[in-house]
C-alpha positions in Angstrom: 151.2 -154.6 -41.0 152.1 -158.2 -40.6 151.3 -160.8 -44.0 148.9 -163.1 -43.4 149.0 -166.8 -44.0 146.1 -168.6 -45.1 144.8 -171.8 -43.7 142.1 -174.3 -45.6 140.8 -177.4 -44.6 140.2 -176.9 -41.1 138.4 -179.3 -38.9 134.7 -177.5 -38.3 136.1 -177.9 -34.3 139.6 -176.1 -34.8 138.6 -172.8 -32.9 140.5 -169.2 -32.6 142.7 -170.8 -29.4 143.5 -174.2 -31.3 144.8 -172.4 -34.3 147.2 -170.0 -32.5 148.2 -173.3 -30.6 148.9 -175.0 -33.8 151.1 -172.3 -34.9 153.0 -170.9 -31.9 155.6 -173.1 -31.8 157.1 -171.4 -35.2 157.1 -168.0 -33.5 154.7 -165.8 -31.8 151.4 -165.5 -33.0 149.9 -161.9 -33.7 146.4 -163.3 -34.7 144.5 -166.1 -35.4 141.2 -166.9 -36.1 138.9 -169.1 -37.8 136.7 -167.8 -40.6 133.3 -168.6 -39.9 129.7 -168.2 -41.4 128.4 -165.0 -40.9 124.8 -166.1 -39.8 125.6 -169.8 -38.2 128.4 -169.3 -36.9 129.9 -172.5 -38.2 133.8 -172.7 -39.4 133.9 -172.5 -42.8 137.0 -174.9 -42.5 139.6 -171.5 -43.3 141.5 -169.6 -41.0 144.1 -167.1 -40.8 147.1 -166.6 -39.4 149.4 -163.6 -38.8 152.7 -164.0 -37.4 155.4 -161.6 -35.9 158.2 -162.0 -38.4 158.3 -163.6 -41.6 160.7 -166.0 -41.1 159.0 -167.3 -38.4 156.0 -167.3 -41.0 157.9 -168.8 -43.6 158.8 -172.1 -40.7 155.2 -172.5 -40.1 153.9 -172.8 -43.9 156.8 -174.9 -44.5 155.9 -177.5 -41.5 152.3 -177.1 -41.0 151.2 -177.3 -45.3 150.2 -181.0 -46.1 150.1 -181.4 -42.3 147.3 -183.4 -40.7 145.4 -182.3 -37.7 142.2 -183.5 -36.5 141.7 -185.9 -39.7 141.7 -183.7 -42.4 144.8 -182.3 -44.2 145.8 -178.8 -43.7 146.7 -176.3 -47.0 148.5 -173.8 -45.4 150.2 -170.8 -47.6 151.2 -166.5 -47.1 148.6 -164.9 -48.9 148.6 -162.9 -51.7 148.3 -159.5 -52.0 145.2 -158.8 -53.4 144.3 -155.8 -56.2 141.5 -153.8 -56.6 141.2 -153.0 -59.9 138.9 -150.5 -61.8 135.0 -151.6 -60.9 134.3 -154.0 -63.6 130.5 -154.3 -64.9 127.9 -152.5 -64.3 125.7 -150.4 -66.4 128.0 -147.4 -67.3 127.5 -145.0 -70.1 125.0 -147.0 -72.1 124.5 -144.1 -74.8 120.3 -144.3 -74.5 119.9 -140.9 -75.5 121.3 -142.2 -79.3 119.1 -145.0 -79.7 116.1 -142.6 -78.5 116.3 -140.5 -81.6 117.7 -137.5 -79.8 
């Protein structure tokens, strides 16, 4: 599985092809594509990136973060690994049957 790096502040015209562009002289590109609104279709201005080694990852963030590209500044950063806890919330065990005199 290759790590994904993150991009925000995409300009709403940066599409799947641009973004591999914009990152395929650091290495070669695995995937990249533009997150965009599930019922518009609009970019949401993020994107993500996976490269084919790391080090060819790590190049990219390092050049490309802070970077501007079609007027807007680009964060760029791996992402991190996310954790899914316990579920959280919820109703649960509430106890009724206590408070109901049982």
């Amino acid at each position: 599985m290759h790590r994904q790096i993150q991009i925000g502040n995409l300009s709403q015209l940066v599409d799947d092809r641009e973004l591999a562009a914009l990152f395929a002289p650091y290495g070669e590109v695995f995937r990249a594509s533009v997150v965009k609104h599930l019922i518009t279709g609009i970019s949401t201005g993020n994107g993500v990136v996976e490269m084919s080694h790391d080090s060819e990852g790590d190049a990219a963030v390092a050049a490309l973060s802070g970077c501007v590209n079609r007027g807007t500044v680009l964060s760029v950063c791996w992402s991190r690994k996310s954790w899914i806890g316990p579920k959280a919330g919820g109703f649960g065990d509430r106890g009724g049957a206590d408070r109901m005199g049982d």
